[in-house]
TIRO-65299 format. One line per field, with one value per residue (C-alpha): residue number from 1; residue in three letters; chain; z, x, y. Coordinates in steps of 0.1 Angstrom, whole numbers, plus 5000, padded with zeros to 4 digits. Each point is the difference from the previous one (the first is absolute). Example, Ala and Ser with C-alpha at 12.3 -4.5 7.8 and 13.67 -1.06 7.14 Angstrom:
BEGIN
k = (1, 2)
r = (Ala, Ser)
c = (A, A)
Z = (5078, 4993)
X = (5123, 5014)
Y = (4955, 5034)
END
This chain:
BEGIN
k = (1, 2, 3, 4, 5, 6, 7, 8, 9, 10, 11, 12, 13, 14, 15, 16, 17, 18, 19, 20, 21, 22, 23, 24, 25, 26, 27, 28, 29, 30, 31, 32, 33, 34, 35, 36, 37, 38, 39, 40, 41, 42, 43, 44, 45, 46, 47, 48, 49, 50, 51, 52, 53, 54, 55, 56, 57, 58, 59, 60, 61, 62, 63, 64, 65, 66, 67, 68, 69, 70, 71, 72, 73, 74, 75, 76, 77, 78, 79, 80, 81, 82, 83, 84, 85, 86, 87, 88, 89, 90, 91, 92, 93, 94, 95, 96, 97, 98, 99, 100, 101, 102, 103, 104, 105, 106, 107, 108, 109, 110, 111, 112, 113, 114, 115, 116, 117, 118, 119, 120, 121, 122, 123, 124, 125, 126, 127, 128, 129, 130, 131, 132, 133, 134, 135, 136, 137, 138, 139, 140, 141, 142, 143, 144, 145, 146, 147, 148, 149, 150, 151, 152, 153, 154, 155, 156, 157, 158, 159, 160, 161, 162, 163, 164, 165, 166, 167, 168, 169, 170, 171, 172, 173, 174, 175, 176, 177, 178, 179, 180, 181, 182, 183, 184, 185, 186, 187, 188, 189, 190, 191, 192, 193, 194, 195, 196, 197, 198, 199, 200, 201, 202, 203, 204, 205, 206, 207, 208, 209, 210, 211, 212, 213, 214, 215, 216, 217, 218, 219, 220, 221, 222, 223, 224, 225, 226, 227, 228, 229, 230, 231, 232, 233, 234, 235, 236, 237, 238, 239, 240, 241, 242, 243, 244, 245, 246, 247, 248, 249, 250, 251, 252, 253, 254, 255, 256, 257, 258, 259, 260, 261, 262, 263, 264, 265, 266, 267, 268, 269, 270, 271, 272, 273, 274, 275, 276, 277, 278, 279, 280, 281, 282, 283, 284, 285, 286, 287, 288, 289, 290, 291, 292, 293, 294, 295, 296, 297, 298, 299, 300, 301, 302, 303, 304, 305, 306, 307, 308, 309, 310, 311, 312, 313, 314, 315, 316, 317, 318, 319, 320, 321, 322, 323, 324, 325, 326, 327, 328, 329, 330, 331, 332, 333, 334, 335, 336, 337, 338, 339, 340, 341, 342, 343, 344, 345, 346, 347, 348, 349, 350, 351, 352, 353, 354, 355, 356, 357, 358, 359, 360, 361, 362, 363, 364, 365, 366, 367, 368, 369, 370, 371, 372, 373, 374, 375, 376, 377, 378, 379, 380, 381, 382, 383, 384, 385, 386, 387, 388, 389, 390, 391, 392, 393, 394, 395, 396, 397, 398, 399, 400, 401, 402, 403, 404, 405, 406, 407, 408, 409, 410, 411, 412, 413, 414, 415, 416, 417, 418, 419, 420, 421, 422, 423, 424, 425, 426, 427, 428, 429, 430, 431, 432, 433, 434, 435, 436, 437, 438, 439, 440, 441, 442, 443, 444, 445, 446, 447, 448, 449, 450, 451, 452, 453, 454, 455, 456, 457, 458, 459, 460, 461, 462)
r = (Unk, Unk, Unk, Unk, Unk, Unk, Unk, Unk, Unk, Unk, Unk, Unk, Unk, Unk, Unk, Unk, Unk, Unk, Unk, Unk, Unk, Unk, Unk, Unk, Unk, Unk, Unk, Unk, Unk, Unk, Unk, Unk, Unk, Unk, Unk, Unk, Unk, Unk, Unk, Unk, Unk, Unk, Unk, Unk, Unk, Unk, Unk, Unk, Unk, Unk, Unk, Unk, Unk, Unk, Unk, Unk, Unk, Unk, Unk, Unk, Unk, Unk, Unk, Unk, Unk, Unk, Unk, Unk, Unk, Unk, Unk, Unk, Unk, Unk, Unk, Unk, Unk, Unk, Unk, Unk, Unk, Unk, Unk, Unk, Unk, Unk, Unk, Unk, Unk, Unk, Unk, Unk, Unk, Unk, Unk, Unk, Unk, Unk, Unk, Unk, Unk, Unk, Unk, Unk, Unk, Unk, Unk, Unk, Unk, Unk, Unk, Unk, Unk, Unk, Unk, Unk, Unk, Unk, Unk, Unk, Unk, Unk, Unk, Unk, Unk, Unk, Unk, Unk, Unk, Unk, Unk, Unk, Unk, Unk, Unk, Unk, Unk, Unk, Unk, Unk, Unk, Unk, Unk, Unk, Unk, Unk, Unk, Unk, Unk, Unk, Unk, Unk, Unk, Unk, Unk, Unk, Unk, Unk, Unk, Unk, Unk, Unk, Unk, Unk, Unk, Unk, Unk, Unk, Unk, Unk, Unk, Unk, Unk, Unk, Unk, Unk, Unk, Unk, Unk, Unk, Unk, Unk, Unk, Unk, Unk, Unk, Unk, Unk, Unk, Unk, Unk, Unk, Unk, Unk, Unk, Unk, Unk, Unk, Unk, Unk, Unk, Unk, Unk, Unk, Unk, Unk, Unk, Unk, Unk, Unk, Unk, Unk, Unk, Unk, Unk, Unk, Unk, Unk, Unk, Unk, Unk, Unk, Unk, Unk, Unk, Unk, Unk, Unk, Unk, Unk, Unk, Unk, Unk, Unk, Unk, Unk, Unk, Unk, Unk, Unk, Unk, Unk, Unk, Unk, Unk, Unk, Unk, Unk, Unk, Unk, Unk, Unk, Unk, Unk, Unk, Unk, Unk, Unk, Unk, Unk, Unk, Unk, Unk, Unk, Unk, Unk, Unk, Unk, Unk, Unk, Unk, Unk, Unk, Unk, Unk, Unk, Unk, Unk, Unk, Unk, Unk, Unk, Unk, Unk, Unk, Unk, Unk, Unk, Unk, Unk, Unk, Unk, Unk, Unk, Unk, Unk, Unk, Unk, Unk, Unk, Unk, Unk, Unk, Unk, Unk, Unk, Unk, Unk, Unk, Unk, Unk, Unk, Unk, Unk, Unk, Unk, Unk, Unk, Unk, Unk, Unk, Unk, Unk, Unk, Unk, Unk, Unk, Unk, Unk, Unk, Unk, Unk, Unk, Unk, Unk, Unk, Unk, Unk, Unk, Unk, Unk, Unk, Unk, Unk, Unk, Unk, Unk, Unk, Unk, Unk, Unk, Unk, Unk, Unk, Unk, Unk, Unk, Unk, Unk, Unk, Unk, Unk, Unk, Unk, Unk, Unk, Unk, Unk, Unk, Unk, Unk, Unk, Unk, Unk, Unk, Unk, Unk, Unk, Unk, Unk, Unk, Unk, Unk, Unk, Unk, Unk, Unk, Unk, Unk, Unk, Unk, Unk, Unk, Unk, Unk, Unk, Unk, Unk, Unk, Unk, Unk, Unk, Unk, Unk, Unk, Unk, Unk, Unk, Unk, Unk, Unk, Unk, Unk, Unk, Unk, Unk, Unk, Unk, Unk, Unk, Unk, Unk, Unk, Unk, Unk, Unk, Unk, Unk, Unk, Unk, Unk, Unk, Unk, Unk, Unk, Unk, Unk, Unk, Unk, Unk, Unk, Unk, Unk, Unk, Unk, Unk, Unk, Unk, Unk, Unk, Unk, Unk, Unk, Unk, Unk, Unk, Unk, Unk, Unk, Unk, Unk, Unk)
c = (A, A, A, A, A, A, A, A, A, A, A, A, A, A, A, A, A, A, A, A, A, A, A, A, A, A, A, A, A, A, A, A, A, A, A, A, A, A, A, A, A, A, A, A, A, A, A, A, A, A, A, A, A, A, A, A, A, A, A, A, A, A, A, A, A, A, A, A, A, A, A, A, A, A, A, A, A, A, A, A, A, A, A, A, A, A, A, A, A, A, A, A, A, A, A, A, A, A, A, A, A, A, A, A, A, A, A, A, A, A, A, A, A, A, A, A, A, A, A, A, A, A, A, A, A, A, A, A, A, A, A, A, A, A, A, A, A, A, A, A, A, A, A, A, A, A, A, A, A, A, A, A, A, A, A, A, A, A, A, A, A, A, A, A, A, A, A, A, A, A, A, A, A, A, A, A, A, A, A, A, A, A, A, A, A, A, A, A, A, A, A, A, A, A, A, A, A, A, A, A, A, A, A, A, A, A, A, A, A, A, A, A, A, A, A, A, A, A, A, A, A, A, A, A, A, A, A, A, A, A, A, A, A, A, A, A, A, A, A, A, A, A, A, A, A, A, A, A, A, A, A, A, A, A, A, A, A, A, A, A, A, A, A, A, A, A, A, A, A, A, A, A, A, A, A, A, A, A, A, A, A, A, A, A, A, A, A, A, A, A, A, A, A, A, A, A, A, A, A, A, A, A, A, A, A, A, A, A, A, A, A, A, A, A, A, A, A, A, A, A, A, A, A, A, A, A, A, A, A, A, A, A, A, A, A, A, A, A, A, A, A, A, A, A, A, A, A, A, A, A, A, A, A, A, A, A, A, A, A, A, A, A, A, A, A, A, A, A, A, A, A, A, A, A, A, A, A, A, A, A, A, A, A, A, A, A, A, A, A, A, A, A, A, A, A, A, A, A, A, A, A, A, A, A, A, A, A, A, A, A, A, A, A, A, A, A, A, A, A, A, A, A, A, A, A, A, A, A, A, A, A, A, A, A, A, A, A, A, A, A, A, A, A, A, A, A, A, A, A, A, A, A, A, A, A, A, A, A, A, A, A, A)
Z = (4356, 5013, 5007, 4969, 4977, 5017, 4989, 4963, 5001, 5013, 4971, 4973, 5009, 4995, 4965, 4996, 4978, 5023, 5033, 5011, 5026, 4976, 5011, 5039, 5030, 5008, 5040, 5001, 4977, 5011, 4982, 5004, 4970, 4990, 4976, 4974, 4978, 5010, 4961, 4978, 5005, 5036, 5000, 5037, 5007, 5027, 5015, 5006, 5021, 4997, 5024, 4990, 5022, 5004, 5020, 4970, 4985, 4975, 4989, 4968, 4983, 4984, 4983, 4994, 4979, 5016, 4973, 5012, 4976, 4980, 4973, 4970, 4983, 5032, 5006, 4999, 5022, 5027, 5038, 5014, 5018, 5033, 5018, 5013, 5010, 4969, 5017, 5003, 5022, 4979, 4996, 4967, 4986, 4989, 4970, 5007, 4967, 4997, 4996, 4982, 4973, 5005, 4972, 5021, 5030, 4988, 4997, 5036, 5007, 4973, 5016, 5032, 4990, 4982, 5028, 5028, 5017, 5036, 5000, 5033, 5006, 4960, 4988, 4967, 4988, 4965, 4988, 4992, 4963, 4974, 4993, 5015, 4975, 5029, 4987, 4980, 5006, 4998, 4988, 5018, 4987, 4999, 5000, 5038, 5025, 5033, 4992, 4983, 4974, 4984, 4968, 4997, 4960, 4990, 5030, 5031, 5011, 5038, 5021, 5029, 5024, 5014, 5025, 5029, 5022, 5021, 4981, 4965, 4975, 4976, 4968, 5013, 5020, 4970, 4981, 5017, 5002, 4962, 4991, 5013, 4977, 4968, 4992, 4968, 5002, 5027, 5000, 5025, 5027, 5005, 5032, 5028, 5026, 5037, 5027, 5033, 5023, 5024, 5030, 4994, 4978, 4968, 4977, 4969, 4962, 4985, 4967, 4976, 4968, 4971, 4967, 4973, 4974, 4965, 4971, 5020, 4997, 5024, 5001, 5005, 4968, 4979, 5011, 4997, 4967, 4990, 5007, 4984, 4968, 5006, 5006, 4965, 4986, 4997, 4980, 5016, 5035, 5023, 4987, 4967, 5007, 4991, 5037, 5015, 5033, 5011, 4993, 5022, 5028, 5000, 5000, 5029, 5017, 4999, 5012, 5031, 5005, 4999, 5029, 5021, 4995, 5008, 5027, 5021, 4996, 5015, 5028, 5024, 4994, 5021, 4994, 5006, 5022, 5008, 5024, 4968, 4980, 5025, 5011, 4959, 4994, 5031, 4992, 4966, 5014, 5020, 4974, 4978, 5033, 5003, 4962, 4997, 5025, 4968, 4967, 5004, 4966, 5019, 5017, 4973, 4998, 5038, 5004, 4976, 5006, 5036, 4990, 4973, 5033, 5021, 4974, 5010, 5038, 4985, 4970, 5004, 4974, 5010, 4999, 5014, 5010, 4989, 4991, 4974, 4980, 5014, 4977, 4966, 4972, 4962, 5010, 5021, 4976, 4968, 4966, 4982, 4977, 5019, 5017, 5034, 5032, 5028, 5024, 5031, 5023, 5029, 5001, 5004, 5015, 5022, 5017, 5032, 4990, 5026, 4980, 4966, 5018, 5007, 4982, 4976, 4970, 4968, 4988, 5012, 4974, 4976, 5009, 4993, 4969, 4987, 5014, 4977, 4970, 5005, 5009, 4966, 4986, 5014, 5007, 4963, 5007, 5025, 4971, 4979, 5032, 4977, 4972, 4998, 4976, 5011, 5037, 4984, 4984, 5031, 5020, 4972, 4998, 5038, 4997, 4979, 5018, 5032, 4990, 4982, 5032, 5017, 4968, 5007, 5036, 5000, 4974, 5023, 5032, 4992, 5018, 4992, 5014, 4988, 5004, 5020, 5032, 5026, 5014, 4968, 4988, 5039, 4990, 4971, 5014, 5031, 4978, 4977, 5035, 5002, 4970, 5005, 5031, 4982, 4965, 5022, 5019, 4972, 4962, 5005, 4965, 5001, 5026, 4973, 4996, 5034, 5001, 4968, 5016, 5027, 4986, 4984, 5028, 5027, 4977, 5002, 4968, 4986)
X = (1464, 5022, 5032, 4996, 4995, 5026, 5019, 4995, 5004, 5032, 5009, 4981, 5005, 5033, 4997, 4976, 5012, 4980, 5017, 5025, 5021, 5016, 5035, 4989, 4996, 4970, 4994, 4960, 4971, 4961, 4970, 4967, 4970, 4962, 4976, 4995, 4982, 4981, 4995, 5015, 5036, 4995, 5022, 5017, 5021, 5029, 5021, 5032, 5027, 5037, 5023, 5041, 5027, 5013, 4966, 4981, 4968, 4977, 4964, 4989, 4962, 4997, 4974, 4991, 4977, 4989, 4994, 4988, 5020, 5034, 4997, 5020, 4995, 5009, 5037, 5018, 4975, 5004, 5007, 5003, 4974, 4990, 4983, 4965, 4969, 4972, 4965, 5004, 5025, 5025, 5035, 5004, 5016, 4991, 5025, 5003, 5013, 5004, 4969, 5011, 5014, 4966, 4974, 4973, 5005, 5002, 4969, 4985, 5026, 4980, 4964, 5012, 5009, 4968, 4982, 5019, 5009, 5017, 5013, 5017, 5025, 5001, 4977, 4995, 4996, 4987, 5003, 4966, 5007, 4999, 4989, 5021, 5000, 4984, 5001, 5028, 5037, 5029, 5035, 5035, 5023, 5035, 5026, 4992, 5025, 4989, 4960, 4980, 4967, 4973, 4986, 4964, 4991, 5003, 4985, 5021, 5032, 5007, 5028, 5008, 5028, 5018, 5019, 4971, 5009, 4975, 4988, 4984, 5026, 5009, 4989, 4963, 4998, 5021, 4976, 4969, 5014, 5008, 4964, 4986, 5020, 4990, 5035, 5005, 5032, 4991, 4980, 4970, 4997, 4966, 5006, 5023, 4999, 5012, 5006, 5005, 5031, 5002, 5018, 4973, 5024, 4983, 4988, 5021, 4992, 4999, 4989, 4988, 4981, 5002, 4988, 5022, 5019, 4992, 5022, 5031, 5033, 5023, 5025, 5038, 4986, 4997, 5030, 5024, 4985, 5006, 5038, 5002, 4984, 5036, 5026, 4987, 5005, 5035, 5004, 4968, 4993, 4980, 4972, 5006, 4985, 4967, 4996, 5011, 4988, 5004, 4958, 4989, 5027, 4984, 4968, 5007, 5017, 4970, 4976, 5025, 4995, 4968, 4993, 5025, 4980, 4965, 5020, 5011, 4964, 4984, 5021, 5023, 5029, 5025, 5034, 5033, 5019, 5036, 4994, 4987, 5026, 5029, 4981, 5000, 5033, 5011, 4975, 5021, 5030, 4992, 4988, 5030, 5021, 4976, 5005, 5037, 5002, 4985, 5012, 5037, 5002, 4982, 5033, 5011, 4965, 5000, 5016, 4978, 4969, 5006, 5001, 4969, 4978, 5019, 4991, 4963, 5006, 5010, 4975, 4978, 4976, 4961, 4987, 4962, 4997, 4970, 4985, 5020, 5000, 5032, 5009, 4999, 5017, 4988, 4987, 4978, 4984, 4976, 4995, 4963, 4985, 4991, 5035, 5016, 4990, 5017, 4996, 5009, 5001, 5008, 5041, 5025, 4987, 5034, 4997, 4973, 4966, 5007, 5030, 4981, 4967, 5028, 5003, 5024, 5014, 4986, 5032, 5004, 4980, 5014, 5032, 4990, 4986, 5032, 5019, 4977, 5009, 5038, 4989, 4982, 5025, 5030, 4985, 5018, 5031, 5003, 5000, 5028, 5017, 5027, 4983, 5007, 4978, 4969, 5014, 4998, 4968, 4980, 5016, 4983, 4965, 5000, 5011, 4971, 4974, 5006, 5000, 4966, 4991, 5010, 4983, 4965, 4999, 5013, 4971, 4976, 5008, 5017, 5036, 5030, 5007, 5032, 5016, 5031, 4991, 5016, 4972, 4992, 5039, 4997, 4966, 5015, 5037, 4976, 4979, 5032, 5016, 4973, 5000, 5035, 4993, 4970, 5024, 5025, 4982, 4976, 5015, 5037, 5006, 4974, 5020, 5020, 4970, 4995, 5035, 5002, 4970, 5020, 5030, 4985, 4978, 5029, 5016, 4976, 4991, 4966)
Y = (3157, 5028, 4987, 4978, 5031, 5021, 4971, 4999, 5039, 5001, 4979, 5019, 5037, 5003, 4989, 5030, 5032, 5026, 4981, 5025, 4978, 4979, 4988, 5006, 4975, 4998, 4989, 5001, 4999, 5003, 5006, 5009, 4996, 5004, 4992, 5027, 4971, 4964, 4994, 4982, 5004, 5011, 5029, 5007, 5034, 4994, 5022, 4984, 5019, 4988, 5010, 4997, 4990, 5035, 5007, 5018, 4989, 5008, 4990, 4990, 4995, 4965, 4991, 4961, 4983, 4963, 4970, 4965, 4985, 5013, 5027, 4991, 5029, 5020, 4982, 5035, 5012, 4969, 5009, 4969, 4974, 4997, 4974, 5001, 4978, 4994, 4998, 4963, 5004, 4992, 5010, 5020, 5029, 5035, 5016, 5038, 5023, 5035, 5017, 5029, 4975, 4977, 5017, 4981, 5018, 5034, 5013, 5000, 5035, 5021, 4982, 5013, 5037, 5004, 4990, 5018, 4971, 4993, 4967, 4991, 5026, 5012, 5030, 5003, 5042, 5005, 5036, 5005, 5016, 4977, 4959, 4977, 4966, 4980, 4964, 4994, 4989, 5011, 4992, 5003, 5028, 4982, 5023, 5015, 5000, 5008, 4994, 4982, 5013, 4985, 5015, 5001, 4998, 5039, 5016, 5002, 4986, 4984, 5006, 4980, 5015, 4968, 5017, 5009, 5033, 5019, 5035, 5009, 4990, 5033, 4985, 4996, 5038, 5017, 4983, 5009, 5035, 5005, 4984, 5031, 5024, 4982, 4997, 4987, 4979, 4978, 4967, 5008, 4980, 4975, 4991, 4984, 4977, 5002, 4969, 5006, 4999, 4971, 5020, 5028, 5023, 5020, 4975, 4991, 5010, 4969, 5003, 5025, 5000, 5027, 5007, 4980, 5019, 4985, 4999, 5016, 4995, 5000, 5026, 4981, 4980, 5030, 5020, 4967, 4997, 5037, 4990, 4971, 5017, 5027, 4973, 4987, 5029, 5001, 5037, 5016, 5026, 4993, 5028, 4982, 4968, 4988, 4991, 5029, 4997, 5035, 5010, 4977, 5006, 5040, 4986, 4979, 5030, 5020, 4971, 4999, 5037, 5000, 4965, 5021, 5030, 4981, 4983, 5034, 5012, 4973, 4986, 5015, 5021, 5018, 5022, 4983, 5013, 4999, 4972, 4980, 5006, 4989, 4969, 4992, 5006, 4978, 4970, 5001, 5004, 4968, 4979, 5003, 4992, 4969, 4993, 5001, 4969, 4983, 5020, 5006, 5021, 5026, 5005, 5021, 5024, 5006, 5033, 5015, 4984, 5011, 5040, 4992, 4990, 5027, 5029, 4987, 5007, 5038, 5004, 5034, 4978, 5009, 4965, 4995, 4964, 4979, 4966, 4987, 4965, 4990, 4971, 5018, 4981, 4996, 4961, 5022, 5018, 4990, 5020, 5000, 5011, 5035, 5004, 4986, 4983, 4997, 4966, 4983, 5029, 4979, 5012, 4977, 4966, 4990, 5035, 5005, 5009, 5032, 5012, 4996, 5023, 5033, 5026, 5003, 5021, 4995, 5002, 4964, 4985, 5024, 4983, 4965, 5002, 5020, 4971, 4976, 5021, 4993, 4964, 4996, 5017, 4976, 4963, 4989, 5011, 4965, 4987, 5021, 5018, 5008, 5021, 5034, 5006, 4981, 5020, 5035, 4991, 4986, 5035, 5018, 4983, 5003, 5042, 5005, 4982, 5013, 5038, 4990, 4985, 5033, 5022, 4983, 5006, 5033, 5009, 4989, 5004, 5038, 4984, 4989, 4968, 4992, 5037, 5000, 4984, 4986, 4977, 4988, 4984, 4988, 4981, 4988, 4987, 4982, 4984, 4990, 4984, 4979, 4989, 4987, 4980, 4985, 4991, 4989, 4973, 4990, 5011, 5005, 5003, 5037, 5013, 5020, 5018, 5020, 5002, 5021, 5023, 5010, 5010, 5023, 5009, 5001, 5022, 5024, 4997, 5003)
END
């Protein structure tokens, strides 16, 4: 069957929105699978490695449910068909879907973690500190990008990492680690599962499971919304509006405080030193080199972005360098009832899993979620680029917020993180550069966005 699934794959994957090759040649594809279930689907795990023309490869976990006969109801879950012999000794076919999009087959992961499984080379971890709904299914989250979960009624959502590389992904040992402090914005974690590396490297995380947030809402919703509410309110400030937004941005400053706090006390921490800074400032430096090939308009910004990343290389700043989220942005993030929690600890998915396990300044995050707040602030102006007005309004709503942002976590935490510091405009201009590479090759029209950032940001502006 090998050859004929490898087939079918190469067709399907690239189709796929947590496939990360898209657009590259690909020169080889090989799999190898097990049985996690003999039931009714049969439910086989592969591990299918695709190497690219240019020599690079990855490996990706696919799931695939196995029907004797097609699935109507599962047609947007279909992978393809591939031959096979009945018991007879007949020629026939089996029709493979997507498991994680098959209700049928998505029990047997929950079955397994209950029970402690090993499965061929997958072992299943449960946490060991609270009920794990063994026996029911689960249903795909749709708006992922680079992975793929199932929600399991009101008890615990699944994440499967698509992308397979050897050592403990940081959303399951962040996890594991901020379980133990009783932190109370964070989702605890239930339990993970690990599969073994073919050439005898660390095994992989591939898949996690954690409690499920009810009745949240997620936090890009409710700041776009607080904006909306002031761009219909023609005659009214932002503090004015009936969705003033600023509350909850304080709030959400002082739950950040207090995950970096829990996160220093129980992992590893070290003082930068000057080496630290330097190598920052030049791995800046290089990617804006790297992104100019691909935004020209950053032609103009370069001199001063160069002396922003520079006054890094210089800054006396006392920065202590710790675990940090990584990826933080206000989609990453969900308001309840009793205040914020923070998810998806695992950094950002296109980088190495080594570079998202360093050390870092917290001030990194800090970073990202002010960049959100201009992003909130900003993603209707595509719309009316040419409103001064609606322009002077968003620049306000996003003023406000981020100081409340700032207000919260300097409450808590007892610092300042949005003083006057050099490392933290450099945070914000590098995460502002990459925005514009990622507008530019996917949203052209939102480039004007990150743009706008970083004139005031290569200005030396605040």
């Amino acid at each position: 069957m090998s050859k004929a699934l490898t087939d079918v794959l190469r067709e399907w994957m690239p189709h796929q929105r947590w496939f990360g090759g898209k657009g590259r040649e690909w020169a080889d594809v090989s799999e190898d699978g097990f049985f996690l279930s003999r039931s009714e689907p049969v439910l086989s795990v592969h591990r299918v490695r695709v190497t690219y023309a240019d020599g690079a490869g990855e490996t990706y976990l696919v799931p695939l449910s196995w029907r004797a006969h097609p699935e109507e109801e599962l047609s947007t879950a279909f992978v393809g068909a591939v031959p096979a012999k009945g018991a007879d000794g007949e020629d026939r076919e089996n029709y493979c879907y997507d498991a994680m999009r098959d209700r049928d087959a998505t029990p047997p992961w929950l079955v397994h973690l209950v029970a402690a499984s090993t499965v061929g080379p997958m072992h299943f971890h449960p946490a060991g500190v609270a009920t794990i709904p063994e026996g029911v299914p689960g249903d795909v989250v749709s708006t992922e990008q680079s992975n793929t979960s199932l929600v399991y009624g009101q008890d615990a959502i699944f994440k499967l990492f698509r992308r397979l590389e050897p050592g403990l992904n940081p959303d399951v040992e962040i996890g594991e680690a901020l379980r133990r402090t009783e932190n109370p914005h964070i989702a605890p974690l239930l339990g993970h599962i690990e599969i073994d590396d073919p050439d005898g490297a660390e095994p992989a995380t591939a898949a996690m499971l954690q409690t499920f947030v009810r009745g949240a809402s997620d936090g890009w919703r409710l700041a776009t919304a607080s904006v909306r509410d002031l761009y219909a309110e023609g005659d009214l400030h932002a503090d004015e509006v009936g969705g003033d937004f600023a509350a909850d941005s304080e709030r959400l400053g002082a739950a950040t405080a207090s995950v970096h706090a829990d996160l220093a006390r129980v992992l590893d921490t070290e003082p930068a030193d000057r080496g630290w800074f330097a190598a920052t400032a030049r791995a800046m430096t290089d990617r804006l080199e790297a992104a100019l090939a691909v935004v020209p308009q950053l032609e103009e910004h370069l001199a001063g972005l160069r002396a922003v990343y520079a006054a890094v290389a210089d800054s006396p700043e006392q920065v202590v360098r710790q675990r940090v989220h990584g990826d933080f942005h206000l989609g990453q993030v969900l308001r309840t009832a009793t205040g914020w929690v923070v998810l998806d600890f695992e950094g950002e998915p296109a980088r190495p899993l080594a570079e998202r396990r360093q050390l870092d300044s917290p001030l990194r995050d800090v970073a990202g979620m002010l960049r959100s707040f201009d992003y909130a602030a900003r993603h209707m102006l595509v719309e009316q680029p040419d409103d001064p007005q609606r322009a002077y309004r968003a620049q306000e709503w996003a003023v406000r917020n981020r100081g409340a942002f700032c207000a919260g976590y300097s409450a808590s935490s007892g610092i300042d993180p949005c003083g006057d510091s050099p490392l933290l405009r450099a945070f914000e201009a590098d995460k502002a550069v990459y925005e514009c590479v990622y507008e530019a090759r996917n949203r052209p029209n939102w480039l004007m966005i990150p743009l706008q950032s970083l004139s005031r940001l290569a200005a030396g502006a605040g």
